[in-house]
Rosetta silent file (secondary structure, phi, psi, omega in degrees, C-alpha in Angstrom):
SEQUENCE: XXXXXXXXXXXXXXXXXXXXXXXXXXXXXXXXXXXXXXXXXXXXXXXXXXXXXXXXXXXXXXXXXXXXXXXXXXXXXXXXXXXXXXXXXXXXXXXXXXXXXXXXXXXXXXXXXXXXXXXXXXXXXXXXXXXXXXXXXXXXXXXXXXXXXXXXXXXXXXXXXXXXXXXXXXXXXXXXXXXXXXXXXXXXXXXXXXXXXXXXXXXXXXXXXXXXXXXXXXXXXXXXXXXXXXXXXXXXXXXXXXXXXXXXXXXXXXXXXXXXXXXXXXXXXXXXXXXXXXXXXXXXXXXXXXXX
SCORE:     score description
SCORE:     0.000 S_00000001
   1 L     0.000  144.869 -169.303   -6.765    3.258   20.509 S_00000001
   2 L   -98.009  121.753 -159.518   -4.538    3.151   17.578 S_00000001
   3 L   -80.351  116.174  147.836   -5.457    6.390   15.228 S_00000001
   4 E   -64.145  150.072  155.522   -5.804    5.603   11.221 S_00000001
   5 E  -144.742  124.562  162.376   -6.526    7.858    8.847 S_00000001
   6 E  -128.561  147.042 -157.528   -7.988    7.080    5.530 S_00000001
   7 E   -96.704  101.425  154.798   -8.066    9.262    2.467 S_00000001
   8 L  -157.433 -138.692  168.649  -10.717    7.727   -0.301 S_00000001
   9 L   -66.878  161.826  145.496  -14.229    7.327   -1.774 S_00000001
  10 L  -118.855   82.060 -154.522  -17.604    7.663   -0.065 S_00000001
  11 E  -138.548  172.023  147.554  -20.466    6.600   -2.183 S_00000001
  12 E   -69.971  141.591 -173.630  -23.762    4.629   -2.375 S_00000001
  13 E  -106.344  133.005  154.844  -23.355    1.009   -3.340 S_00000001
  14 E  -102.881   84.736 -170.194  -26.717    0.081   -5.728 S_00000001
  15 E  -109.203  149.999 -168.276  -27.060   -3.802   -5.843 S_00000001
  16 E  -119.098  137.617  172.038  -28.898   -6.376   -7.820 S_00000001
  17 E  -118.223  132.304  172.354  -28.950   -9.837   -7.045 S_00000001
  18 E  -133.299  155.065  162.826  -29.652  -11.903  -10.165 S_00000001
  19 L   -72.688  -30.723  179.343  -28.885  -15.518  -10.698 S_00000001
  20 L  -103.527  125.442  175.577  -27.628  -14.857  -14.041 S_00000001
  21 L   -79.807  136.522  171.292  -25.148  -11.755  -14.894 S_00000001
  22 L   -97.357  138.987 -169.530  -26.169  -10.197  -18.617 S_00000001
  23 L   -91.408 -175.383 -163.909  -23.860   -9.802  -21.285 S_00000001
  24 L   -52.719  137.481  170.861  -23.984   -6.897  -23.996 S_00000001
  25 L    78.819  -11.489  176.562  -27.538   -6.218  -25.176 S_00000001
  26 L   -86.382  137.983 -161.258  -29.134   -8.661  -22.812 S_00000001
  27 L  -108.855  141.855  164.066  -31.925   -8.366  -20.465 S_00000001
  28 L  -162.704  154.202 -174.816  -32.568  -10.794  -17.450 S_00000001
  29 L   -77.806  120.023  174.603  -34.989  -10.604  -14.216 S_00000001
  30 E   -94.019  173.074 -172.193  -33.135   -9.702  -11.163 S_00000001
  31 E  -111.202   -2.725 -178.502  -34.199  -11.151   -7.741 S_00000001
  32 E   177.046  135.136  132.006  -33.446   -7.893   -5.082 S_00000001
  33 E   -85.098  150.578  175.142  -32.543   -4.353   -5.102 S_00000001
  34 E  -168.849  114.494  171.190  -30.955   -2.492   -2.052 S_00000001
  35 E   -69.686  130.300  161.122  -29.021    0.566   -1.510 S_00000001
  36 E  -148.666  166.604 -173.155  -26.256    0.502    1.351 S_00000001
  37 E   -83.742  126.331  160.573  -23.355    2.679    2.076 S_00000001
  38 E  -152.035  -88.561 -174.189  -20.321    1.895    0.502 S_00000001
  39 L    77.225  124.018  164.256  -17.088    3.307   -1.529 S_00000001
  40 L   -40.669  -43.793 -177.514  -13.644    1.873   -1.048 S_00000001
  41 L   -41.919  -93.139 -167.444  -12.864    4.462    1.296 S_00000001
  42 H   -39.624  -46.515 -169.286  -15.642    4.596    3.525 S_00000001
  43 H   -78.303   20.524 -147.690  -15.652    0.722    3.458 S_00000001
  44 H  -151.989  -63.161 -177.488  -11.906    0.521    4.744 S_00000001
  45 H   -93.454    3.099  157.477  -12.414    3.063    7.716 S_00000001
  46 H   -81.464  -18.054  150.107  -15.666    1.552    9.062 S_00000001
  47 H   -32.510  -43.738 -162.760  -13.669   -1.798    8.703 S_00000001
  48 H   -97.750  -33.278 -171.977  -10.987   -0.484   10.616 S_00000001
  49 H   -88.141  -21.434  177.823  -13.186    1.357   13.459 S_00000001
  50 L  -111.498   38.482  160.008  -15.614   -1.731   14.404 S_00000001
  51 L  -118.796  -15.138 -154.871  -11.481   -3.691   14.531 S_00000001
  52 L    80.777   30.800 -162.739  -10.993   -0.976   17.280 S_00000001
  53 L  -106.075  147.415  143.603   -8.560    1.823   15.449 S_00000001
  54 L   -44.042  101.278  166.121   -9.501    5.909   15.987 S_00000001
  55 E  -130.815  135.131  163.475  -10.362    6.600   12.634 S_00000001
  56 E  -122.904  167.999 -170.129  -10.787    9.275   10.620 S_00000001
  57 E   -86.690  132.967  162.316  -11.985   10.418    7.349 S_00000001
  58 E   -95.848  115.887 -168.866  -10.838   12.026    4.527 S_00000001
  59 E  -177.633  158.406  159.061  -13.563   13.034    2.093 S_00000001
  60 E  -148.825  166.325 -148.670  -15.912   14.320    0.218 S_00000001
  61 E  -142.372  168.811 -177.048  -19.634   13.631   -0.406 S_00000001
  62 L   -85.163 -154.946  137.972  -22.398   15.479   -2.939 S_00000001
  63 L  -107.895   31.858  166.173  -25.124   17.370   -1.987 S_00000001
  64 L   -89.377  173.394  177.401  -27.916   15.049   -2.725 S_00000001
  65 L   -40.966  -53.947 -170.669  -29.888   12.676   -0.359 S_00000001
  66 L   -55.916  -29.195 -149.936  -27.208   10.211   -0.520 S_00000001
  67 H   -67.408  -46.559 -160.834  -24.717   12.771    1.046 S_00000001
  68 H  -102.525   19.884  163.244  -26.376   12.170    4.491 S_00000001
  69 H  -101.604  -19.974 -177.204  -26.962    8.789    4.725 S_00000001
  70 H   -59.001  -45.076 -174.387  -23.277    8.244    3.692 S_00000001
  71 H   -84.912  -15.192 -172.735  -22.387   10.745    7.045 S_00000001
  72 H   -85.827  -66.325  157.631  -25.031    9.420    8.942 S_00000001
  73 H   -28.918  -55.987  170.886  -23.066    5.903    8.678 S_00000001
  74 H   -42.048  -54.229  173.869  -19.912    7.449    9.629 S_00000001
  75 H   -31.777  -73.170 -165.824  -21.655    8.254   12.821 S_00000001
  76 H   -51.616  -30.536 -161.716  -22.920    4.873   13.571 S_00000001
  77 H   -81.266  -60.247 -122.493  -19.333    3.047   12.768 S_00000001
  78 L    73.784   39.703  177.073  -17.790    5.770   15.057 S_00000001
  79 L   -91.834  117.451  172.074  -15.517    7.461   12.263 S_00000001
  80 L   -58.143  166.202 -175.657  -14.869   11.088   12.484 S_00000001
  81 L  -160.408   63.550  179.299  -15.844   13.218    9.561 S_00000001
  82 L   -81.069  -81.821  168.242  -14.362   16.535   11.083 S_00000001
  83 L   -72.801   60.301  172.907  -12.981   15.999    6.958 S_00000001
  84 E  -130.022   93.791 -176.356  -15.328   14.826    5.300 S_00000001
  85 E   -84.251  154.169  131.495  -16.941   18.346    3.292 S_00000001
  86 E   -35.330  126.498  167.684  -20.019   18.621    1.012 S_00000001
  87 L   -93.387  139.252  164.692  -19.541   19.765   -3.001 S_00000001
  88 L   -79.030  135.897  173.736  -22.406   21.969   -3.877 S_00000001
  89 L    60.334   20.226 -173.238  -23.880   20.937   -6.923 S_00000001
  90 L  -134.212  162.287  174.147  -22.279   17.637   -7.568 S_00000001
  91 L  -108.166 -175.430 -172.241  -23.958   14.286   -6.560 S_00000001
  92 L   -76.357  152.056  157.581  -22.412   11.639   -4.189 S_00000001
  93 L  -117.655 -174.811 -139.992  -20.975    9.005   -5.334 S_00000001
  94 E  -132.162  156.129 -175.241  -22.312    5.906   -6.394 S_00000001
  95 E  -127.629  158.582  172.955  -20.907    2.400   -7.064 S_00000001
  96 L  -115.731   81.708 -163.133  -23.398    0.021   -9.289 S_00000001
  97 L   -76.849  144.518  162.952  -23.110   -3.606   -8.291 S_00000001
  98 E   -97.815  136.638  156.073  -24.589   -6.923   -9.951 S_00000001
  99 E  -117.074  111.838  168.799  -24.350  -10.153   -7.645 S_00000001
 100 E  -162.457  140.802  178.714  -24.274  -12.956   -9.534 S_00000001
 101 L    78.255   37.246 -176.186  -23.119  -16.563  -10.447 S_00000001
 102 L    83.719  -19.916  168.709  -21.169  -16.365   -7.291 S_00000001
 103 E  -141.267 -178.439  172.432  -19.393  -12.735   -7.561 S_00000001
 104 E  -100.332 -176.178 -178.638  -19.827   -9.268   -8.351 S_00000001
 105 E  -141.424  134.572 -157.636  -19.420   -6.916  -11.590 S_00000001
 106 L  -154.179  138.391  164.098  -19.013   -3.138  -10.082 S_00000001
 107 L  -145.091  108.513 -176.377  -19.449    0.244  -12.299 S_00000001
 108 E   -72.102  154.355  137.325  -17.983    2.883  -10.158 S_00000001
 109 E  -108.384  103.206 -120.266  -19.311    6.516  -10.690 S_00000001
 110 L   -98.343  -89.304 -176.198  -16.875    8.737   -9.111 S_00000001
 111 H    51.298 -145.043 -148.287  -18.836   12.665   -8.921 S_00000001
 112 H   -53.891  -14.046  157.195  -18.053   14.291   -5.824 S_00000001
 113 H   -85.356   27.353  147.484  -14.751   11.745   -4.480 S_00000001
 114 H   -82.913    2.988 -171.356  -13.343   13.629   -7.650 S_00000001
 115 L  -133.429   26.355 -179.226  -12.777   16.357   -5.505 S_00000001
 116 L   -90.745   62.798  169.279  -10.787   14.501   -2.916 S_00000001
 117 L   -77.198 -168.451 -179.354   -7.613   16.534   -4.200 S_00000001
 118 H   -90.945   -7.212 -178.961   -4.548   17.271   -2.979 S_00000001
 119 H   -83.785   -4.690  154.750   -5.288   20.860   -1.858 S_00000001
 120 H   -84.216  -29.794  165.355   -8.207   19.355    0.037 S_00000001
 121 H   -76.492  -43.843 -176.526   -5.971   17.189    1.849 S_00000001
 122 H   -38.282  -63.124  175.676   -3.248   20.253    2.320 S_00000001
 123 H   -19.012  -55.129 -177.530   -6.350   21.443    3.782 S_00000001
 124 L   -98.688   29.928 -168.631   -7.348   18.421    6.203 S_00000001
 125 L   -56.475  -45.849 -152.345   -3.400   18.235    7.028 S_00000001
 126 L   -57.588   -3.095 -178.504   -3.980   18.476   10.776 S_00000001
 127 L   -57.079  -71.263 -169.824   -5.730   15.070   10.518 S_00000001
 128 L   -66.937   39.008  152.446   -2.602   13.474   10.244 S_00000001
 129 L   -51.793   80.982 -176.658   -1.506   14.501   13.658 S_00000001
 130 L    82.166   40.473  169.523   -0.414   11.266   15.498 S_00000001
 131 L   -84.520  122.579 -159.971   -1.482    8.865   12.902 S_00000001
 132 L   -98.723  -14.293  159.775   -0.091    5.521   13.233 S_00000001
 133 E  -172.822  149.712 -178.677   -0.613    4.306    9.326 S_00000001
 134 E   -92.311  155.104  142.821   -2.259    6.304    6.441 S_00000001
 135 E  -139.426  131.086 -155.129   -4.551    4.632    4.054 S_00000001
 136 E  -145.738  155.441 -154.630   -5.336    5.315    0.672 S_00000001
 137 L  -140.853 -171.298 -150.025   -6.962    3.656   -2.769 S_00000001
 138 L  -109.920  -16.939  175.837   -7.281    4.453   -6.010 S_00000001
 139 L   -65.627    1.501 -171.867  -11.333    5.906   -6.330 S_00000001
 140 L  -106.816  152.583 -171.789   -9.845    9.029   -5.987 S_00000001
 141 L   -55.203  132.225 -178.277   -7.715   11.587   -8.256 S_00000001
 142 H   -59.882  -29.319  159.437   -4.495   10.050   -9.126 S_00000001
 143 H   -72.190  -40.991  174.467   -2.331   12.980   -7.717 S_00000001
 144 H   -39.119  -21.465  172.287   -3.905   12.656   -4.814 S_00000001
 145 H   -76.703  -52.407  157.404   -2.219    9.642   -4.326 S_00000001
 146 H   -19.028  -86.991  165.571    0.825   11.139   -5.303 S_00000001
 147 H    -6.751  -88.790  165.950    0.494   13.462   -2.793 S_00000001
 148 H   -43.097  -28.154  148.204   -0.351   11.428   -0.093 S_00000001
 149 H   -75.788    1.871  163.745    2.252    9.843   -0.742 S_00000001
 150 H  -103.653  -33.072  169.997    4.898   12.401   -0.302 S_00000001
 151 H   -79.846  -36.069  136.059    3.298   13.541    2.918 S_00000001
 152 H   -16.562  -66.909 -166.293    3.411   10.396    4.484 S_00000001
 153 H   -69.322  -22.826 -170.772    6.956   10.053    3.592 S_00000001
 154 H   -90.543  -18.808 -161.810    8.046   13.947    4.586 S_00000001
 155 H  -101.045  -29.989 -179.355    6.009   13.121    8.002 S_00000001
 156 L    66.457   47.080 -175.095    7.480    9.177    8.558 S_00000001
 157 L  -117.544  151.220 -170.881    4.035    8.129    8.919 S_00000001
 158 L   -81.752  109.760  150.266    3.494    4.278    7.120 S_00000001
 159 E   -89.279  137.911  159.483    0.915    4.314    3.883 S_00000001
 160 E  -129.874  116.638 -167.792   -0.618    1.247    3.039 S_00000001
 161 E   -90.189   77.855  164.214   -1.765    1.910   -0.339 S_00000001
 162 L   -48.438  105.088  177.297   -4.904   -0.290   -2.169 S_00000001
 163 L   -85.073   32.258  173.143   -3.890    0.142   -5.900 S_00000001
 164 L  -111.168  157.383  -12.497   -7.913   -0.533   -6.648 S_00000001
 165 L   -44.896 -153.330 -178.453   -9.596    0.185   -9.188 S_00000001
 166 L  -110.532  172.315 -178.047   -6.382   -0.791  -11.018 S_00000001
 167 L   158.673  141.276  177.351   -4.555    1.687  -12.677 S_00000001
 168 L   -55.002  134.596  152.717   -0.277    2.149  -13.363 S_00000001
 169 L  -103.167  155.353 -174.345    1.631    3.751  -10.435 S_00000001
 170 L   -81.920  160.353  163.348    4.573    5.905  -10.585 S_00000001
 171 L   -63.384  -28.018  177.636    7.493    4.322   -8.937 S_00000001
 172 H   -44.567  -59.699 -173.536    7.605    7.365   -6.745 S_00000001
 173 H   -43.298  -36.928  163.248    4.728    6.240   -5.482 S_00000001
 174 H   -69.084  -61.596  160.585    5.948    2.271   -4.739 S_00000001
 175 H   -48.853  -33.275  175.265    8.787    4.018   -2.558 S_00000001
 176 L  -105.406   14.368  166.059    6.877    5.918   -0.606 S_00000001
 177 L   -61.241  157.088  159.324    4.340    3.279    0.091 S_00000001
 178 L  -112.369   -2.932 -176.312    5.525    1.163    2.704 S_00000001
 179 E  -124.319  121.787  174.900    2.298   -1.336    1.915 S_00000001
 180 E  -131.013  134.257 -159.338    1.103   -2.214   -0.986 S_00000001
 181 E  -163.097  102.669 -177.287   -1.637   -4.785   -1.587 S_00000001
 182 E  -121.483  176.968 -165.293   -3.522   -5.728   -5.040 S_00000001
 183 E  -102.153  146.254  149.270   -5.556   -8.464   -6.001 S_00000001
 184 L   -15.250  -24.809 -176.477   -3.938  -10.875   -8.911 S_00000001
 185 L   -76.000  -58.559 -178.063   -5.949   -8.592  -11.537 S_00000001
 186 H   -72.732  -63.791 -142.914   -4.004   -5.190  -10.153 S_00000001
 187 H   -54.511  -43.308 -144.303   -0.750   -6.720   -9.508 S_00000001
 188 H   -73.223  -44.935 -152.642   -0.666   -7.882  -13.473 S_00000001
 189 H   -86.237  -14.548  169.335   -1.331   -4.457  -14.404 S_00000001
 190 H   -87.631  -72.254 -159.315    1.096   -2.415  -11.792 S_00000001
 191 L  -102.335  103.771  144.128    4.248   -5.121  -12.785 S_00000001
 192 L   -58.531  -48.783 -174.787    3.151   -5.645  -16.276 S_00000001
 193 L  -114.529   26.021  171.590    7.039   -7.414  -16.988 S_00000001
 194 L  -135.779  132.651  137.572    7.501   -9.177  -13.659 S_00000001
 195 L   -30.785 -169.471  164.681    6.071  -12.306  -12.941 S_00000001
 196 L  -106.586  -30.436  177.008    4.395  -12.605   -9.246 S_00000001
 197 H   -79.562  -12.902  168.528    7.212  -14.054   -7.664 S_00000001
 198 H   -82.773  -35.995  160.351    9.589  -11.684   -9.290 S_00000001
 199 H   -51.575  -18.551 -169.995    7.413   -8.593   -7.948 S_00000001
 200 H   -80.906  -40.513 -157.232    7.182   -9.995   -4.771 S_00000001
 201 H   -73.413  -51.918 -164.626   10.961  -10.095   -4.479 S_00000001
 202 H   -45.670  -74.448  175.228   11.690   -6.680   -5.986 S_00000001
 203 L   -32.078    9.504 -153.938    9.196   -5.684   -3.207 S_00000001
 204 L   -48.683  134.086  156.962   10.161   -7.735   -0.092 S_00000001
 205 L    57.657   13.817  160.788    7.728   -7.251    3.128 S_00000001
 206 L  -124.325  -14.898 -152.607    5.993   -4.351    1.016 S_00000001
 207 E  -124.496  117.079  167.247    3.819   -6.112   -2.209 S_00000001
 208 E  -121.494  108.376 -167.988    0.867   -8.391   -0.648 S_00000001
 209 E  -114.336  149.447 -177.239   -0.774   -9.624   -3.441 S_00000001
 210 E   -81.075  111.363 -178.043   -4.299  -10.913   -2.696 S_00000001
 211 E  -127.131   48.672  170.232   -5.230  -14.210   -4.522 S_00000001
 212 L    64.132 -119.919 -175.139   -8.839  -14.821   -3.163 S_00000001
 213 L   -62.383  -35.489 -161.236   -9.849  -18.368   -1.822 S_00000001
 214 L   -96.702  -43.285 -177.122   -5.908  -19.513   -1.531 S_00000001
 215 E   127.414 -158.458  178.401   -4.911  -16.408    0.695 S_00000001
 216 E   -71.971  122.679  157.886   -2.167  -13.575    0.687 S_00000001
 217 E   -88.413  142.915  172.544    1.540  -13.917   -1.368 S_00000001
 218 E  -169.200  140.224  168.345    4.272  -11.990    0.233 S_00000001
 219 E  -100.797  111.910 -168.142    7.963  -12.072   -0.129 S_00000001
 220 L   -53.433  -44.733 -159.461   10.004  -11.960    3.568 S_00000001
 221 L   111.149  -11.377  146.782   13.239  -11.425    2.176 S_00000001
 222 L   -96.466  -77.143 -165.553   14.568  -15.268    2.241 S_00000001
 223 L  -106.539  155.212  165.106   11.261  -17.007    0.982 S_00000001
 224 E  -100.154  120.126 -174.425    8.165  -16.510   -0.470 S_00000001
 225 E  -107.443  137.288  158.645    5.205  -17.208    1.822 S_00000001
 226 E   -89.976  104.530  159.394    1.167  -18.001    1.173 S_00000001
 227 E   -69.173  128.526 -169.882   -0.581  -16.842    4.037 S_00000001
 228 E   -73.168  140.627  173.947   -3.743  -19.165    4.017 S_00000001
 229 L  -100.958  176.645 -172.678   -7.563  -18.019    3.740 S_00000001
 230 L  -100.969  146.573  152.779  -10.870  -19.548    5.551 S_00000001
 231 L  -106.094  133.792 -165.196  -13.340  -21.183    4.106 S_00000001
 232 L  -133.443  170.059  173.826  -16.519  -20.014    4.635 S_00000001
 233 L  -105.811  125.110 -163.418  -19.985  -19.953    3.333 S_00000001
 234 L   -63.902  141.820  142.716  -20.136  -17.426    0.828 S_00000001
 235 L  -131.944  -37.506  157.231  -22.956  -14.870    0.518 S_00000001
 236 L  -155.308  135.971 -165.130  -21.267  -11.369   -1.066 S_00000001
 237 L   -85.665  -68.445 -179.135  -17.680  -10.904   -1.699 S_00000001
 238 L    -9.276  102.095 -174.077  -18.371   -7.345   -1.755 S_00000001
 239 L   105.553  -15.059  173.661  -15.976   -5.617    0.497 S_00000001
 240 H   -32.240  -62.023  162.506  -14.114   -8.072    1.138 S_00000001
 241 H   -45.437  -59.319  168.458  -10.585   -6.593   -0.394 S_00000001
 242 H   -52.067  -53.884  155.779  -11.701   -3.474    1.903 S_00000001
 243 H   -42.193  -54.449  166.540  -11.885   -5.565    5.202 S_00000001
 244 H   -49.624  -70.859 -160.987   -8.700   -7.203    4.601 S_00000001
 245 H   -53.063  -21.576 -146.668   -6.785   -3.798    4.111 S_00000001
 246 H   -85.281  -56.792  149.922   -8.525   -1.980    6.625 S_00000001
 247 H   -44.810  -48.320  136.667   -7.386   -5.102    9.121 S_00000001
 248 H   -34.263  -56.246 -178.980   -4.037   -5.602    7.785 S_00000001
 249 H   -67.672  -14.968 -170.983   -3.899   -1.904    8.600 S_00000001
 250 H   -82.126  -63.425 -165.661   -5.477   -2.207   12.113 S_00000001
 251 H   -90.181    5.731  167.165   -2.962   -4.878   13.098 S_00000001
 252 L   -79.650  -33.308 -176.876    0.062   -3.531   11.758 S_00000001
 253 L   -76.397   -5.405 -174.342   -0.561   -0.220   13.251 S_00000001
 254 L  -111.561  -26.021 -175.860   -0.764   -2.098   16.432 S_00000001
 255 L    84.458   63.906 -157.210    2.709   -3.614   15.861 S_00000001
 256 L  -108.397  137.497  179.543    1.427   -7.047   15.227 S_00000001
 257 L   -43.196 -173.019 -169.057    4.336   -9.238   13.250 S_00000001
 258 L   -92.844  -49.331 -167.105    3.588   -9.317    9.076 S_00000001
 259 L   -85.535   -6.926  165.055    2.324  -13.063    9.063 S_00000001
 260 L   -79.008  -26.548 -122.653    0.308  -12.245   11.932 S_00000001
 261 H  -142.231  -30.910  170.958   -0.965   -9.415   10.803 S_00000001
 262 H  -101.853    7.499  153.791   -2.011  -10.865    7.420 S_00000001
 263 H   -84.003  -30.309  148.531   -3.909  -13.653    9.181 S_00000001
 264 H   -34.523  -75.959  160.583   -5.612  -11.653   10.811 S_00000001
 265 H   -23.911  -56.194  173.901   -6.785   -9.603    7.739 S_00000001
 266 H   -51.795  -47.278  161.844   -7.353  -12.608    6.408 S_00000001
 267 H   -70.722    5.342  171.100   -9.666  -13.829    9.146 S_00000001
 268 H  -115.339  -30.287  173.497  -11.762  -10.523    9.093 S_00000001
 269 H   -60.982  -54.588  165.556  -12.093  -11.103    5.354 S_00000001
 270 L   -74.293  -67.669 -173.644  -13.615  -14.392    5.315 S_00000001
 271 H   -31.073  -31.826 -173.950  -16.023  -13.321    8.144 S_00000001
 272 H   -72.244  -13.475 -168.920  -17.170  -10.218    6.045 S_00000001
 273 H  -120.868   44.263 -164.079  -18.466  -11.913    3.189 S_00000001
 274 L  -110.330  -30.064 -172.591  -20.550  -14.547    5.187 S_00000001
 275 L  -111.282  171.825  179.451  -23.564  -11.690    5.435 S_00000001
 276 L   -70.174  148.444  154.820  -25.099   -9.054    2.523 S_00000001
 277 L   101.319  140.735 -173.724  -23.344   -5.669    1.732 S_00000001
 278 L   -82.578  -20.662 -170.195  -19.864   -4.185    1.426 S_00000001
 279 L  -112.482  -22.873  174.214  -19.997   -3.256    5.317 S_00000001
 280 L   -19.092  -59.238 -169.081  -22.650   -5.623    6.278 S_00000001
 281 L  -129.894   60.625  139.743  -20.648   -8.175    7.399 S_00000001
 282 L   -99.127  146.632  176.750  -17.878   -6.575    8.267 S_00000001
 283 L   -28.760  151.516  170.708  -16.350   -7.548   11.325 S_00000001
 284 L  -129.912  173.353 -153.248  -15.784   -6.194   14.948 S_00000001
 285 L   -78.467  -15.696 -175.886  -12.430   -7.122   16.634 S_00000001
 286 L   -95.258   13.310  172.551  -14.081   -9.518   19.049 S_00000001
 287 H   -82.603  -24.435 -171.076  -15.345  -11.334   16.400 S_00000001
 288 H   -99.284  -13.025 -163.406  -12.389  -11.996   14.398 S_00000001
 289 H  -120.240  -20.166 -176.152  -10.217  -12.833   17.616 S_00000001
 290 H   -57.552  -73.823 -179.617  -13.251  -15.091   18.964 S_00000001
 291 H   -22.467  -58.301 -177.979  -12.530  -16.978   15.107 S_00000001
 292 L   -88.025    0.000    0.000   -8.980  -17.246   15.478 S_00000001
């Protein structure tokens, strides 16, 4: 099995399904509450471990209730959590989703992956012992990324870096990624003065930007190619973005070509958001290989 390691969030996802989303000051009747485990993180390596990769965890959780159904998950996907610690006295954290009108609205609450630093990874170094790609997002302290991104680079191990929530990156950081992969929202806001085909080019066979329903942009180094998406019948996009990377990351790490490697992602993407839940309906590898 090909060993991952991802560095991110762990939280409770809390979501309401409404038909209608409400704008400022407005009230409306939702139709379902439900707590499931999610967090970019967490929702990226149990992506990647029911694809078939060794994965482990980077993390950290509260000490509340929440802490051990979050670890209790890990279990079930078959993700180590050798690094995954408690915080005393902080809660877990939590993401707050609406589903409605066809998508979601997310209000992240951070608490205890605020303490995913970098002297907690210095800590958890020994993870990245035979790691075949790192992965790491943005729900997390911003040096941490930093970091992670200089150990990866002193070590010659491949980051593929999810720039979500959105937020600027140093250019250090875009060099020592070797993957980088935002949705149209993040891309505008990382290359602020580049178009998308001029980012892709600065970027060749590293900047995958994610454009939903149409499919993946990537520049080769002669052309710019649209990898295609599925169409499927939606029920929550939630998690989606996480299934792709975590798959991208699966089959790259496997040494699968790049256009291969983002249909695939791509094909684990539209399966995930055919069921409820950011992990619901994600995928296992014979499911996605059944598809294609």
């Amino acid at each position: 099995m090909t060993k991952i390691v991802v560095i991110g969030s762990s939280s409770i996802d809390l979501v309401v399904t409404s038909s209608k989303r409400p704008g400022a000051g407005e009230t409306v009747l939702g139709e379902s509450f439900k707590t499931v485990p999610g967090g970019k993180g967490a929702n990226q390596a149990v992506a990647a471990a029911r694809l078939g990769a060794d994965v482990t965890m980077i993390g950290r959780v509260g000490d509340d209730h929440f802490a051990q159904d979050i670890l209790n998950n890990f279990k079930r996907n078959a993700v180590s959590i050798d690094y995954v610690e408690p915080v005393t006295h902080m809660e877990s954290g939590t993401a707050h989703i609406i589903l409605a009108e066809g998508d979601n609205s997310i209000v992240v609450v951070k608490a205890a992956n605020n303490e995913v630093t970098p002297a907690y990874v210095d800590k958890s170094i020994q993870a990245f012992e035979d790691a075949a790609m790192v992965m790491i997002q943005q729900e997390i302290p911003v040096e941490t990324v930093t970091h992670v991104s200089r150990i990866c680079r002193k070590l010659g191990i491949p980051l593929l870096l999810n720039p979500a929530p959105a937020r600027p990156l140093e250019e250090e950081v875009i060099e020592n990624a070797a993957y980088i992969t935002p949705n149209e929202h993040e891309a505008a806001i990382l290359f602020p003065d580049l178009s998308v085909s001029e980012a892709l080019r600065k970027y060749p066979n590293k900047l995958f930007i994610t454009e939903g329903s149409r499919g993946v942009r990537y520049f080769d180094g002669s052309e710019e190619k649209l990898v295609p998406s599925y169409k499927v019948e939606v029920v929550d996009t939630t998690g989606a973005g996480d299934t792709f990377n975590a798959a991208f990351a699966v089959a790259l790490a496997e040494g699968q070509p790049l256009y291969e490697s983002v249909r695939f992602a791509n094909r684990a993407a539209s399966l995930s958001v055919t069921k409820f839940g950011a992990q619901g309906g994600m995928p296992t590898r014979r499911e996605v290989e059944a598809q294609l």
